[in-house]
N, C-alpha and C positions, 0 to 999 in steps of 0.2 A: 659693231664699230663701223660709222662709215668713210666711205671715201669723197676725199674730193673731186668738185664734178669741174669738167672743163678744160682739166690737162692730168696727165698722168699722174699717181701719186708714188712720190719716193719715199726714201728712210730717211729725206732731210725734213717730210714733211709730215711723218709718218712716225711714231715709233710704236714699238712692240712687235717688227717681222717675224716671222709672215702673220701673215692672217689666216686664223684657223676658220674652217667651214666643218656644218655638222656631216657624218657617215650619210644622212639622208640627201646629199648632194648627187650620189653615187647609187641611187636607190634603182631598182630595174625602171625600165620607162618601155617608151615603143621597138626600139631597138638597141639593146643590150642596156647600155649604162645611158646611152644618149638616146634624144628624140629622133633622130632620122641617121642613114647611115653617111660616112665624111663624102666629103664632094668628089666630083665626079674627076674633072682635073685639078689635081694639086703641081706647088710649085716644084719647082728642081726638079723635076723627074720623079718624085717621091711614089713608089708602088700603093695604088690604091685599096688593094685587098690587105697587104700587112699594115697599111695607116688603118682600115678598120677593124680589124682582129685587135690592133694595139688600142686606138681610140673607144671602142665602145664592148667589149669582148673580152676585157684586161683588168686586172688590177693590181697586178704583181712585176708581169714581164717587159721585155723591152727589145725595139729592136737591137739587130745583133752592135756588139761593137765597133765604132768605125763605119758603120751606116751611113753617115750623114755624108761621109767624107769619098763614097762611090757615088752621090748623088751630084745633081751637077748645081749645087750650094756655091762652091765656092769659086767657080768658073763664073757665075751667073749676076752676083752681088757685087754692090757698089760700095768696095769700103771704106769710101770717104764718106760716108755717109750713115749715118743711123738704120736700121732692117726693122721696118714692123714683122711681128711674127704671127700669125690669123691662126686661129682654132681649126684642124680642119673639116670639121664639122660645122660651126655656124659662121665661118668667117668672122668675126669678132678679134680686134687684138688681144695677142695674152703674154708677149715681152716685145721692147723695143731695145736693140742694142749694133753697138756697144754705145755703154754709158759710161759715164767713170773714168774708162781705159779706153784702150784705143784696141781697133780691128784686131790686130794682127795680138795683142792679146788674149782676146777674144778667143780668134782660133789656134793660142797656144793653150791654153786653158782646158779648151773644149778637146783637142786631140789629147792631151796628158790623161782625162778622163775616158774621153771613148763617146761621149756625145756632148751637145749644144749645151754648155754651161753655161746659167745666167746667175747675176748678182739681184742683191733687192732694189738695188736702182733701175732695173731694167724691166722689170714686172710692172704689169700693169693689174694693177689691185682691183682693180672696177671689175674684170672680170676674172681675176684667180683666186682658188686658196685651196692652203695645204690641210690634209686630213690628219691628225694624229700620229696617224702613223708615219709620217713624211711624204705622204704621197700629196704629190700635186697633180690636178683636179682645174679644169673649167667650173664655172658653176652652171654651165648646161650638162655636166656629168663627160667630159670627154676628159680620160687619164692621160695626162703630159707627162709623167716620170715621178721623182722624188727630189727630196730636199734632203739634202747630203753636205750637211756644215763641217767646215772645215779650218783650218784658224784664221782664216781670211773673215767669216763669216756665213752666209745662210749661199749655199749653191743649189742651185736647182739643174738639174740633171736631167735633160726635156727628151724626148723622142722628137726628132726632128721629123717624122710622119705626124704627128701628134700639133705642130706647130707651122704648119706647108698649105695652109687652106691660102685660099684667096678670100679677100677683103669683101665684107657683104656689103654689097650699096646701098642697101635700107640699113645699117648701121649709124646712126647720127654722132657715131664716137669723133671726139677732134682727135683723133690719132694720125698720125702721117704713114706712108706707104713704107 
């Protein structure tokens, strides 16, 4: 299935969420799951050794609960505003939010759960999808969390080390910061 190029794709434009990618996305590469290991400074404070044990060393765990919320995430953000969220391994976007809803839902949502909960409006399909199993996955092989539906619909439940890269500038994505 592919996506549209040029701006993000939603579920207004989109149907059938998520978008499944094969188990060979996750296949060993150079270092662990991913080509290289995540960058060197991540945003928020994010600890670089537990972003790559979780990014490329992982496929099950997650940091601890409440993580997101001793990083300085939410001291740091503009939330009048949209948050691109970068891979933090190739810098690439892989959710922009809040969409839909507004901020302070956002981080009602994302607290009730224990981390960075996104909806399928806020994913950025170009470069994500979920495995079978519910895991969500880059499609350079870095694990972001799972997709944990709920009757709202399709939640994606991210490691915020998983989603803290900084923006690659050789990316030509029209994605905003």
């Amino acid at each position: 299935m592919s996506c549209s190029k040029g701006k993000p794709t939603t579920s207004s434009s989109l149907s059938g969420l998520p978008l499944y990618g094969e188990e060979s996305i996750m296949s060993k590469k150079q270092h662990g799951t991913c080509s290289q290991p995540v960058q060197s400074q991540l945003r928020w404070n994010c600890d670089v050794d537990t972003a790559d044990r979780i990014c490329c060393f992982n496929r099950h765990y997650a940091e601890h609960s409440g993580y997101w919320e001793t990083t300085s995430f939410l001291s740091e953000v503009d939330g009048s505003k949209e948050i691109t969220f970068y891979d933090s391994v190739t810098g690439k976007p892989l959710f922009i939010a809040p969409r839909g809803r507004t901020f302070a839902e956002f981080v009602a949502e994302s607290r009730s759960h224990g981390w960075p909960s996104f909806r399928d409006d806020e994913v950025v399909w170009e470069n994500m999808r979920c495995l079978s199993n519910g895991e969500a996955v880059s499609l350079e092989g870095t694990h972001l969390g799972h997709n944990l539906p709920d009757r709202k619909g399709n939640r994606y439940c991210i490691n915020l080390v998983s989603v803290a890269g900084v923006e690659n500038p050789a990316d030509s994505s029209p994605y905003g910061k």
